[in-house]
N, C-alpha and C positions, 0 to 999 in steps of 0.2 A: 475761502473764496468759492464763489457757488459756478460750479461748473455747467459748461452749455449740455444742448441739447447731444452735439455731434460728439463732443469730450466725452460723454456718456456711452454715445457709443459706442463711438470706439474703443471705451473699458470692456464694454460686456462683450466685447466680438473679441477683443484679445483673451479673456477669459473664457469664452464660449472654446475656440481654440485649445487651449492648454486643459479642457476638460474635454472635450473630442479626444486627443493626443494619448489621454490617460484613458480612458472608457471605453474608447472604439476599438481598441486596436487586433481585434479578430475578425475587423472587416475588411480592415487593408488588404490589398493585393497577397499574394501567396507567396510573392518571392521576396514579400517585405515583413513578413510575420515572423516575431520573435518567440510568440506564444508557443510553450511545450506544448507537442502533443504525444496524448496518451492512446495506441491502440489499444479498441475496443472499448473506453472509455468516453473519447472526444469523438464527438458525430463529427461522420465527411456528408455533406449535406450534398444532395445535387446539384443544387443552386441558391445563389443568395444574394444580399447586398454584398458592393463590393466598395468601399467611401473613404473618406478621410477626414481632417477637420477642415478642407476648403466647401464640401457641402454644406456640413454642418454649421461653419460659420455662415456661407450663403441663405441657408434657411432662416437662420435666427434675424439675420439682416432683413431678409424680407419681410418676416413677420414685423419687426421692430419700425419698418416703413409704415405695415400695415394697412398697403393697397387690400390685400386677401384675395379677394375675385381676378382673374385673369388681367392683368397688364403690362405695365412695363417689362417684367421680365421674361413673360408668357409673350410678350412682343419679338424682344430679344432674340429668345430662344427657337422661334417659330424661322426666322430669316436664318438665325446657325445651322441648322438642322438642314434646309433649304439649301445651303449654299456646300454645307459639306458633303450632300447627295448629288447636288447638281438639278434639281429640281426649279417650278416655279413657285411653288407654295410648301409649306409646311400647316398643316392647322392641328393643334392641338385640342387633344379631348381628354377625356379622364379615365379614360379605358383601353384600352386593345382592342376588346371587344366594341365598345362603342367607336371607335376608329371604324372597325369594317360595319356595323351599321349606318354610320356616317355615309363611309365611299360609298354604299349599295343603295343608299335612299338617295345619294345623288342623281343618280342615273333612273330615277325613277320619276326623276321633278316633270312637271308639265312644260315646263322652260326645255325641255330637251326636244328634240326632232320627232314627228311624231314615228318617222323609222328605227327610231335610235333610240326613243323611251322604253323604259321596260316596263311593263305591264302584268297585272296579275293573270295568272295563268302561263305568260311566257316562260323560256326555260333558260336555262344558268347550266353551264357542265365544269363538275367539282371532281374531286376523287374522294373516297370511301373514305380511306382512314386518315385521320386527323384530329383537328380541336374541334369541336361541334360551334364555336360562334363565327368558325369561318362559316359554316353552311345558315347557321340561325337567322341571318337576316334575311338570306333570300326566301325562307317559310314565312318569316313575320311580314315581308310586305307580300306577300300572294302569289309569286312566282315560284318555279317548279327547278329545286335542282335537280341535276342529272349526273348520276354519280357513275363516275370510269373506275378500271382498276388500280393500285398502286404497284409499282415494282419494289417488291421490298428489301433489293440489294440498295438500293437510294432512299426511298420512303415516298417518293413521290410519284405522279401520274405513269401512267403506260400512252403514251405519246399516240401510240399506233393505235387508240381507241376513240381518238377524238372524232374522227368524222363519221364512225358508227353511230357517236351520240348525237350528231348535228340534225338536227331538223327543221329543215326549210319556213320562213315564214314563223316560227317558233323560239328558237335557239337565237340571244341577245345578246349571250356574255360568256365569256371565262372568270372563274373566282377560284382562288386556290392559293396553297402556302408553301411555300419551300420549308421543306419539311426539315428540321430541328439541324437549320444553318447549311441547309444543302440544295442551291438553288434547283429548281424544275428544268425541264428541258424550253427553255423559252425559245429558242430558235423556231424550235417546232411549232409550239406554240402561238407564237406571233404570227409564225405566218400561217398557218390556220385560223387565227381573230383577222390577218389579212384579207385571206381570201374569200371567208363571210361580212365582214363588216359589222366584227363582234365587238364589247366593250372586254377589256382584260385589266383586272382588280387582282393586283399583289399583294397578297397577308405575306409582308415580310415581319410580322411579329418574333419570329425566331430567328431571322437572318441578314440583322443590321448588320452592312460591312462586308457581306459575301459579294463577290464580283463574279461575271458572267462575260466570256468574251467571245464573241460571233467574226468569223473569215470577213476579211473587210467588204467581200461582195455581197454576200448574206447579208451581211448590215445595213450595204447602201442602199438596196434593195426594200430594206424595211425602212428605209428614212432613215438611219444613224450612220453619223459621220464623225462624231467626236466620243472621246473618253472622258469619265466622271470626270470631277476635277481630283489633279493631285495624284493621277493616273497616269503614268510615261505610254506613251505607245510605242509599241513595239515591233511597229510598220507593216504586222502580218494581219490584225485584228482593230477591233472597237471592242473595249473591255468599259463594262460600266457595271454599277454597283445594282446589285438586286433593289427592287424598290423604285426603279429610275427607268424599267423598260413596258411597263402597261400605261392606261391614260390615268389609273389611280390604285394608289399601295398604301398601304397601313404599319403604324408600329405601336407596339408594347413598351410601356417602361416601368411594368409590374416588376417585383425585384428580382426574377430569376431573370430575367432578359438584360439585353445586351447593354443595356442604359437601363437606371433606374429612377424614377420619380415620387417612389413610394407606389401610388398609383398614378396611372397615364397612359396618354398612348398619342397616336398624331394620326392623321390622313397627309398624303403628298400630294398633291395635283404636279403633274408630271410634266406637261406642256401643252393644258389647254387650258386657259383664265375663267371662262365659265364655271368648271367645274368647281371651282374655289367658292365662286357664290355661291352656288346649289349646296355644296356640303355646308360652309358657314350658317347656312338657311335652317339648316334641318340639324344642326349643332348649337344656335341660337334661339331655338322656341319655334321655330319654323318662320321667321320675320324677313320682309321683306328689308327692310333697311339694312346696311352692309355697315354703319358707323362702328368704328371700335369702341370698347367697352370707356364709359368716360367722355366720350367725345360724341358731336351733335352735328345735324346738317352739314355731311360730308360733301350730299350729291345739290347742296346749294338751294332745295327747292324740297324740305322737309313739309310746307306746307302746300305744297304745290300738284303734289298726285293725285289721279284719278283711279282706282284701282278695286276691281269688282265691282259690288254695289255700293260700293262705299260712298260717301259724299266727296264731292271735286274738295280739295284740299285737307282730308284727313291726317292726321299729326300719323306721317311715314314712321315713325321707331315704333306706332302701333297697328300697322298695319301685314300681316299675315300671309304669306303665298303657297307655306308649305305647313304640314300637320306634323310639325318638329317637336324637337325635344330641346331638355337643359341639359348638354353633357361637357362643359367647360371645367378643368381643372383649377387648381387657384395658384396663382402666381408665386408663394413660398415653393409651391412644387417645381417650377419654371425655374427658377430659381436653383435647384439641384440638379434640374436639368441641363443647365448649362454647362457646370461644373464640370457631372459626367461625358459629356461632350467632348471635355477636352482630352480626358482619359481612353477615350473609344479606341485607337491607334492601337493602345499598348495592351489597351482590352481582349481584340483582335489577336493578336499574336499570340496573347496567353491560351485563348480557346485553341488557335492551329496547336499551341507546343502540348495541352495537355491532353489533345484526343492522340498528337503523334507520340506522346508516352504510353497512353493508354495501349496503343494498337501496336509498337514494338515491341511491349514487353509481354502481352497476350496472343503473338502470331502464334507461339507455340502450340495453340490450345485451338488451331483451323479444324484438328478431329472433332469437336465437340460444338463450336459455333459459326458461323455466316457473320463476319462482317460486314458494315454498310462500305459503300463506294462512292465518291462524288458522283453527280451525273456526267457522263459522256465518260467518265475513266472506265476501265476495263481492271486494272487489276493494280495491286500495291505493289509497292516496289520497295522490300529490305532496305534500312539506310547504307549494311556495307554492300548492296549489289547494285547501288542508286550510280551514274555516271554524269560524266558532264553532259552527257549528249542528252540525258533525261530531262535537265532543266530549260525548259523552254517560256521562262519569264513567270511573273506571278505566282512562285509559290508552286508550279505545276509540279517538280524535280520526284514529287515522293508516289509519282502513279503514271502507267502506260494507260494510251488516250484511244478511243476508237478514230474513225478516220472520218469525220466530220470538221475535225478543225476548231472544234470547239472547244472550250475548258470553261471548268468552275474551281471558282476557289473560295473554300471555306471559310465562312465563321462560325464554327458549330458551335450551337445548342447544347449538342448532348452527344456521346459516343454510345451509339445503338451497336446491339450485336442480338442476333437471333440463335436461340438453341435451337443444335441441327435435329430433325425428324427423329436419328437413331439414338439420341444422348441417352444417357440413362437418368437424364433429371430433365425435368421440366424448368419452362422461364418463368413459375410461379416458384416452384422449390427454390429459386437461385435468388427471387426475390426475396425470399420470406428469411433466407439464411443472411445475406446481406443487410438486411433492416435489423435482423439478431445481434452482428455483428457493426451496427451503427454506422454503416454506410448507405447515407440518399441514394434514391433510385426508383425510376417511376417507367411503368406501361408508356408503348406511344399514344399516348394522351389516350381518346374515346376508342381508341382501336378501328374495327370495322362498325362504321359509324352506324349503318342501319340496321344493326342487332342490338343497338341500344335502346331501352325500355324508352325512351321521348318517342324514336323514329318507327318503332314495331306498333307503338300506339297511335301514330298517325297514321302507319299504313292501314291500319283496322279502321280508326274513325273518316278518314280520305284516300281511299287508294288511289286516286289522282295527283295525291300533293307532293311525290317524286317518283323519279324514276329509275332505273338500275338498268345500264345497259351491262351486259356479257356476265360471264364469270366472276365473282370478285376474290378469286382464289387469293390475288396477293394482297389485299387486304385483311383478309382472312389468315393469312399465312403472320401479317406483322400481328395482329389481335393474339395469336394463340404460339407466336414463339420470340416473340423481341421485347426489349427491353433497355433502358438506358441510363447510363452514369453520368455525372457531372463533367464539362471543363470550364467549368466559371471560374474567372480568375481569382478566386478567394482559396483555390484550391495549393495546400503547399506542396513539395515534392516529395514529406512525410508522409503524407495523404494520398497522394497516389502509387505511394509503397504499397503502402497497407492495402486498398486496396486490390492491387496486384497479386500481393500476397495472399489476399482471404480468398481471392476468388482461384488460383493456381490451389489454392489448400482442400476447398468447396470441391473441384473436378477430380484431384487426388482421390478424396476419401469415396467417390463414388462411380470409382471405375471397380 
């Protein structure tokens, strides 16, 4: 009997399954992995895929549909993403990086206020040390960033530098990242983009899932009055997820990040519907028409525009307002995106539980390194000297807070620790023995960004095309003494033995 189309499929999806089940299975979750491991044999990797067979079935599904170009499930996925943030938009792209060239050529469109556009030569204020494609768009369209110090107990901005950077009639924007799942000081922040009438662009590329919570007057004061969704309140504060407090934020679903898509990444339009067009614009070839992929005469009147010099009714899907790009990903990827989506929740936990293994079972070793701190905490707190009175909602319980009111809660990246000035090893020697010993472990990304061979060659051939306000001592401090291990949840509790262990063995032998 000749079987249909859907009976077909449905074989190959049940088989696709039960060869995931057998093949994959060093990529499951850490506390679901059966797989022996062998110290100093089996790499602990810093980051990686972390899947199952309901990806893998979803991909094969998709291809098996064989939309391939961005749709239904890139549709799908765009409103999850959206709705799990609390956002207005989600738009997906095929990068990270193209994510924040997306957000930053938005605000650049002609469509924006002629106050409010940014223009070449205006200026952007960043911080030093980071990924270089948070800074790279603002060089690639003509504006000027301005780079502040980092604090390198957090990894991010010095708050206290921002209005030395500001320059009247100049300064357009904040662009910056919550450095590797440890949100920025946004309170401060915001209201410094408040008090100029800045635009403020979240590279939450490393900190899908971290939440940020502001004294409910601070909040109200900036316009927030609600919690992400799926968020209790806690009657003191406005806690919302990183990603959800500028006018636009970015993410990664390259596969060390917090969702994977293989490659991917999104743009959020936060709560202003323009900005959805302008990024869709300069994410779609730079086209004026807004139709989804597939679909035709949305706005009723395809033949109907008049626009530049064009002829009065030029066919709208070819008609151009921005100098854009191709950066759509294909809908198989959308498609694992969802999946991952659904895992994000359990994702999350696994990054808090393995940097708090990480960082209990290495207090012993404060003579030798500087751990990072969330922002606004002040100091860790031992789990046996932790009390009721410590936990004050959200995950706070494992750290004293300064007296702002404020908290962050992680979704780390990576657990950074910096070797102190006196150690008697450097954080290359601890790399270079660690990678001996098959343990992942990477620099903070480009370090002190403008000692890097791109940026030292721009200041020779434009010493106009940024600028360095103060000292960049703590940028310089994370470039020349920190470094970072994994808590992706692929990671098992063998693995961060060994770890523990090589690195206690490492400080041993070189005291």
């Amino acid at each position: 009997m000749k079987r249909t189309a859907a009976e077909l499929k449905a074989e190959i999806l049940h088989l696709t399954r039960e060869f995931s089940a057998l093949s994959h299975r060093a990529n499951r979750p850490g506390v679901e992995q059966a797989l022996p491991f062998v110290p100093g044999q089996t790499t602990v990797p810093y980051a990686g895929r972390v899947f199952d067979e309901n990806e893998v079935e979803a991909a094969v599904g998709a291809t098996l549909d064989f939309w391939l170009t961005l749709g239904p499930e890139g549709e799908a996925f765009e409103k999850e993403l959206a709705g799990f943030l609390g956002v207005k938009h989600s738009l997906l792209v095929n990068s990270g990086s193209s994510a924040n060239l997306v957000a930053f050529s938005a605000l650049t469109s002609q469509k924006q206020s002629a106050k409010r556009r940014i223009l070449p030569g205006d200026e952007v204020i960043t911080v030093a040390a980071g990924f270089p494609t948070t800074v790279a768009p603002i060089v690639q369209a003509g504006a000027v960033p301005v780079f502040i110090d980092n604090d390198p107990a957090t990894g991010n901005l010095r708050a206290d530098r921002l209005e030395a950077a500001f320059a009247p009639g100049k300064t357009k924007a904040v662009m910056m990242a919550h450095a590797l799942g440890n949100p920025f000081d946004l309170g401060a922040v915001l209201e410094f983009c408040r008090a100029h009438e800045l635009w403020l662009i979240e590279d939450n590329c490393d900190a899908l899932g971290c939440t940020y919570s502001l004294p409910l007057d601070r909040a109200a004061a900036l316009g927030f009055t609600q919690n992400s969704p799926g968020i209790p309140s806690d009657g003191v504060s406005i806690t919302r997820y990183t990603g959800t407090w500028g006018d636009l934020s970015t993410q990664s679903f390259y596969p060390p990040h917090h969702l994977t898509m293989g490659e991917g990444g999104a743009v959020n339009i936060v709560a202003k519907p323009p900005l959805k067009t302008y990024a869709e614009s300069f994410r779609d070839w730079g086209r004026d028409c807004w139709c989804a992929s597939g679909k035709e005469n949305t706005c009723n009147k395809r033949f109907g525009w008049q626009l530049g010099e064009l002829p009065k009714g030029y066919d709208h899907k070819y008609i151009y307002s921005h100098l854009g790009y191709n950066l759509k990903p294909l809908d198989p990827q959308a498609a694992i995106g969802r999946q991952q989506l659904k895992k994000l929740p359990a994702f999350i936990e696994a990054r808090k539980r393995n940097w708090e293994t990480l960082r209990a079972n290495l207090a012993d070793l404060e003579e030798f390194f500087d751990f990072s701190l969330p922002t606004h905490a002040t100091g860790w707190i031992a789990p046996g000297a932790r009390t009721q009175a410590d936990d004050c909602g959200h995950g706070h319980s494992a750290f004293a807070w300064d007296a702002t009111g404020c908290r962050t809660d992680c979704s780390w990246f990576g657990f950074m620790l910096r070797v102190r000035a006196g150690a008697p090893f450097s954080h290359t020697d601890m790399a270079r023995h660690l990678e001996e010993k098959k343990i992942g472990n990477r620099m903070f990304f480009g370090g002190n960004l403008v000692r890097q061979p791109a940026f030292v060659q721009l200041r020779q051939d434009r010493p106009e095309a940024f600028r360095v306000v103060g000292e960049l001592a703590g940028a310089d401090e994370i470039m020349r003494r920190a470094l970072f291990l994994g808590t992706y949840p692929g990671l098992t509790p063998a693995m961060l033995s060994y770890e523990i262990e090589v690195i206690h063995e490492f400080v041993k032998g070189k005291r």
